[in-house]
C-alpha positions as CSV (number, residue, x, y, z in Angstrom):
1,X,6.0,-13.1,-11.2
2,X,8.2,-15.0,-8.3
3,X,8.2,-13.7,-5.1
4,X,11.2,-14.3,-3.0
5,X,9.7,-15.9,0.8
6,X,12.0,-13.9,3.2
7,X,10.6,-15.0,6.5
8,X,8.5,-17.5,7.8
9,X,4.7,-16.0,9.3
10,X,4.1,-15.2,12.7
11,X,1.2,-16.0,14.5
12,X,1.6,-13.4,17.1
13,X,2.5,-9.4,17.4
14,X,5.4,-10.2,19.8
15,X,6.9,-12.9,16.8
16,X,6.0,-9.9,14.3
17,X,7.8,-7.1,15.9
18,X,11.5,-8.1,15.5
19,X,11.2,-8.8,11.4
20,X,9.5,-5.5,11.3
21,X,12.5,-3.6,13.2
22,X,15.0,-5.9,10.5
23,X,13.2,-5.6,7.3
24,X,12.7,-1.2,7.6
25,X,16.6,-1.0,7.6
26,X,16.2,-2.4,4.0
27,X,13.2,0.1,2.7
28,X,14.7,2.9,0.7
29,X,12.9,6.2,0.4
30,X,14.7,7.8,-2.5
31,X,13.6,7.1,-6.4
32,X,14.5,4.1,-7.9
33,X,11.9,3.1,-10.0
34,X,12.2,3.6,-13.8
35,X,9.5,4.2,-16.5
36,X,6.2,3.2,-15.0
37,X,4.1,2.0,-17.8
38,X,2.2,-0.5,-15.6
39,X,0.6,0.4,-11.8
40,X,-1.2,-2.2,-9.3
41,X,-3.4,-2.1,-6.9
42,X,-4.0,-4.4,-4.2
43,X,-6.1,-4.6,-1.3
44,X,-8.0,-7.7,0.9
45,X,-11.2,-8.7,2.0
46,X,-11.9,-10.9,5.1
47,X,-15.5,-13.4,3.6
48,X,-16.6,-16.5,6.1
49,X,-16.7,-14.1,9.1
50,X,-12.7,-12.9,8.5
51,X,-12.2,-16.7,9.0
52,X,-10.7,-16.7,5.0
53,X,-8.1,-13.7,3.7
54,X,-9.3,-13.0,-0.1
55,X,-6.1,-10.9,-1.3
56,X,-6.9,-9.2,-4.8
57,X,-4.5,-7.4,-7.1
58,X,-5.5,-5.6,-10.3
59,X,-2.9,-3.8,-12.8
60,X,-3.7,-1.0,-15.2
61,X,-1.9,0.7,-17.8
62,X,-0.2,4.4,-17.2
63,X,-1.2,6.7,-17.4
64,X,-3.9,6.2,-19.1
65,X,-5.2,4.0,-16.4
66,X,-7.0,0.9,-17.9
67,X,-7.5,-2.6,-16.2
68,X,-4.9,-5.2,-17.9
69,X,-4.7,-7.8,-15.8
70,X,-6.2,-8.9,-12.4
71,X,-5.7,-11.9,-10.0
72,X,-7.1,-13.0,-7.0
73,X,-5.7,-15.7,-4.0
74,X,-7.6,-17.4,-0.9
75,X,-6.0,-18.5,2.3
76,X,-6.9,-19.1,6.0
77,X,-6.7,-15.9,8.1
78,X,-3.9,-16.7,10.5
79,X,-2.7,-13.0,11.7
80,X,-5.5,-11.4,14.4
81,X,-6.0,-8.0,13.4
82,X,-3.7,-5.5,15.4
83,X,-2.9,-1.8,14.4
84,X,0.1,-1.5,12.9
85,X,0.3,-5.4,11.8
86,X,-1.4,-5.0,9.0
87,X,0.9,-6.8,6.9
88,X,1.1,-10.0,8.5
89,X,-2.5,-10.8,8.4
90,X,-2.8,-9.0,4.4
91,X,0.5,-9.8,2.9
92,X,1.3,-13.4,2.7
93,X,-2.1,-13.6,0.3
94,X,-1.2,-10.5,-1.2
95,X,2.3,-12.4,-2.5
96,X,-0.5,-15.5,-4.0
97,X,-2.3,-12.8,-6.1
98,X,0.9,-11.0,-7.6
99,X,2.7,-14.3,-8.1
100,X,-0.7,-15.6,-10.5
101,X,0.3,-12.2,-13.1
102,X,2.1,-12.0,-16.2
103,X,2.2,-8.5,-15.8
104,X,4.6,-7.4,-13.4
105,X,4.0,-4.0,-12.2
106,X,6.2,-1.2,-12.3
107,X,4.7,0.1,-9.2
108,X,2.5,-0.8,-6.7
109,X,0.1,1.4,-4.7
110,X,-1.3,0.1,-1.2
111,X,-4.3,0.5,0.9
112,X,-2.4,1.0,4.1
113,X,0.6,2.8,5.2
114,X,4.3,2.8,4.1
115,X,6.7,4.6,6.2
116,X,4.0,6.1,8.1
117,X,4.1,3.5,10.6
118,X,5.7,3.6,14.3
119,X,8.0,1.3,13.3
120,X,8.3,2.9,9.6
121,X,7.3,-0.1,8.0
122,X,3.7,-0.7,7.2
123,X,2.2,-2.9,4.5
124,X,3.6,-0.9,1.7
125,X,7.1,-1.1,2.8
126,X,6.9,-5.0,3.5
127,X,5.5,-5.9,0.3
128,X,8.0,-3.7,-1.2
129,X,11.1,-5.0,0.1
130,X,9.6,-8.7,-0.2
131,X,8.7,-8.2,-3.7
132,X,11.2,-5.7,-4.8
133,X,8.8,-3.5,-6.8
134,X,8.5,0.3,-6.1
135,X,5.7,0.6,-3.9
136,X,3.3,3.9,-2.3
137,X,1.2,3.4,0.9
138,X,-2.0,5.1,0.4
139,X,-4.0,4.9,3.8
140,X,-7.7,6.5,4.6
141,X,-7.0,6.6,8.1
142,X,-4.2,8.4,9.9
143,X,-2.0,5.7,12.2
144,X,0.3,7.8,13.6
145,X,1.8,11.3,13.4
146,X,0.3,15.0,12.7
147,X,-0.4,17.4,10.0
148,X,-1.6,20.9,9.9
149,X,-5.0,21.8,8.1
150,X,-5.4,21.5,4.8
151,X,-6.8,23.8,2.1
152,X,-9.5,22.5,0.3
153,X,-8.6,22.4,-3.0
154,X,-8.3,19.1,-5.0
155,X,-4.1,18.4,-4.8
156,X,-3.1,20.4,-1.6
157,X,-0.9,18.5,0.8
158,X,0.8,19.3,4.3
159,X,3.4,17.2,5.7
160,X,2.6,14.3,8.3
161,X,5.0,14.4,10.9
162,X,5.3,12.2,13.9
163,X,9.1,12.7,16.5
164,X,10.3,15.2,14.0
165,X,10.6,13.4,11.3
166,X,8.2,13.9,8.1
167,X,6.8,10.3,7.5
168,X,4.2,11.1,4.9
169,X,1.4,13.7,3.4
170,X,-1.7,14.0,4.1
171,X,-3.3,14.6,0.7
172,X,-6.3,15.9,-0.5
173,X,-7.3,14.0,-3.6
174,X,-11.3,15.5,-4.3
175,X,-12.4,18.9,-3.4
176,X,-13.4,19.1,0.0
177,X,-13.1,15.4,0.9
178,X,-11.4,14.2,3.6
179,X,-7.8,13.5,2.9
180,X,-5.4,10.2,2.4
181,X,-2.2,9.4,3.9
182,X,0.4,9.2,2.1
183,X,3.8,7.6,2.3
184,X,7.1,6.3,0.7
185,X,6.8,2.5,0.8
186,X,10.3,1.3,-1.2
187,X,11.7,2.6,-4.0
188,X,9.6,6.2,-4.1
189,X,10.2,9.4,-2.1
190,X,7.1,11.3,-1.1
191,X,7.3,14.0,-3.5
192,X,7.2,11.5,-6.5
193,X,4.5,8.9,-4.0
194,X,1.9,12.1,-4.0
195,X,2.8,12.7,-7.9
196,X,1.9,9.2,-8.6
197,X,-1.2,9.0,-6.5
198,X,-2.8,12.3,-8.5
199,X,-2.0,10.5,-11.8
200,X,-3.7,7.6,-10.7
201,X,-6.7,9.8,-8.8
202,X,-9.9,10.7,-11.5
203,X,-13.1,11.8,-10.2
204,X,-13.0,9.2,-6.9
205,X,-11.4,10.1,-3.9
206,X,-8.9,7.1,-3.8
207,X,-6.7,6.0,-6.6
208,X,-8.0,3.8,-9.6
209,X,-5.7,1.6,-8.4
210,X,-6.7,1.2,-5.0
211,X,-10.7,1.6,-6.1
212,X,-10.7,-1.5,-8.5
213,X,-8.5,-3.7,-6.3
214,X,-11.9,-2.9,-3.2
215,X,-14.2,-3.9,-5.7
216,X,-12.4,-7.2,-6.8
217,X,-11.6,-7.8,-3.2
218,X,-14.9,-7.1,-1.7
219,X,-16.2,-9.4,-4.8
220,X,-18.4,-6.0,-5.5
């Protein structure tokens, strides 16, 4: 798949700021995504002492979830890491990995946030606005905002809110496991982004998607 460069990549948080605030006036939170017969996963290792990025990317057929295609990219690490510029040290390898398939996905679920992000545009958003593919930002850590306790029962969810505003779920995807985070990264609203991340959930606490893409990544 082509991949349509937008912007050139910062080096620093200060450069990163202003193309976030542009770019999350582009993410739409609403559905438009049509039948999903193919999800991907992505997710990034940092080998050579986080010196090299190793982006992987794996796609699986849905919903009955099996591995069709993978692809993997290498490139210097440029972007420190900095909470809440996740994307600009992850994403421009990220774009190597999907541009090497000849599936393209239908949707794309993150490891990382998507509107759930001060700035309401985290990794899931970016790539889904550069790519223009539906995409869901699945985090295991909370960045920013609140949520009430949840039952635990496998599928109960309570709103993430942070000023006001509902940003995301925090979802429980195993029985008494902790939960994920989850948010509309372009394309999805929540209601169908927690849908699609039970589909894609078996008998592991994160998606199959977001699983296989670790173990590629990590080279596990």
């Amino acid at each position: 798949m082509k991949i349509n460069q937008r912007h050139d990549w910062p080096l620093t948080a200060e450069e990163a700021i202003p193309i976030q605030q542009q770019l999350a006036k582009e993410v739409i939170t609403s559905d438009e995504l049509g039948t999903v017969q193919y999800v991907a996963g992505v997710d990034v290792g940092f080998p050579e002492s986080g010196s090299i990025t190793r982006a992987a990317v794996v796609v699986l057929s849905f919903p009955d979830l099996q591995l069709k295609e993978q692809a993997i990219a290498y490139r210097p690490t440029t972007f420190p890491y900095v909470p809440g510029f996740l994307s600009f040290r992850e994403v421009p390898t990220v774009l190597d990995a999907l541009e090497k398939l000849t599936i393209i996905p239908d949707l794309i679920l993150c490891d990382g946030q998507g509107i759930a992000h001060p700035r309401r545009f985290g990794i899931a958003c970016h790539l889904g606005v550069l790519a223009d593919i539906p995409t869901i930002g699945v985090a295991k850590s909370l960045l920013v905002g609140k949520h009430e306790e949840l039952p635990l029962e496998r599928g109960t969810w309570k709103p993430l809110v942070h000023r006001r505003e509902t940003i995301g779920a925090a979802l429980r995807t195993r029985m008494g496991v902790k939960p994920v985070y989850v948010s509309s990264g372009h394309r999805v609203s929540l209601l169908t982004a927690i849908d699609y991340v039970m589909r894609c959930t078996t008998k592991y606490k994160l998606p199959e998607t977001t699983r296989l893409a670790d173990k590629l990544a990590s080279n596990r």
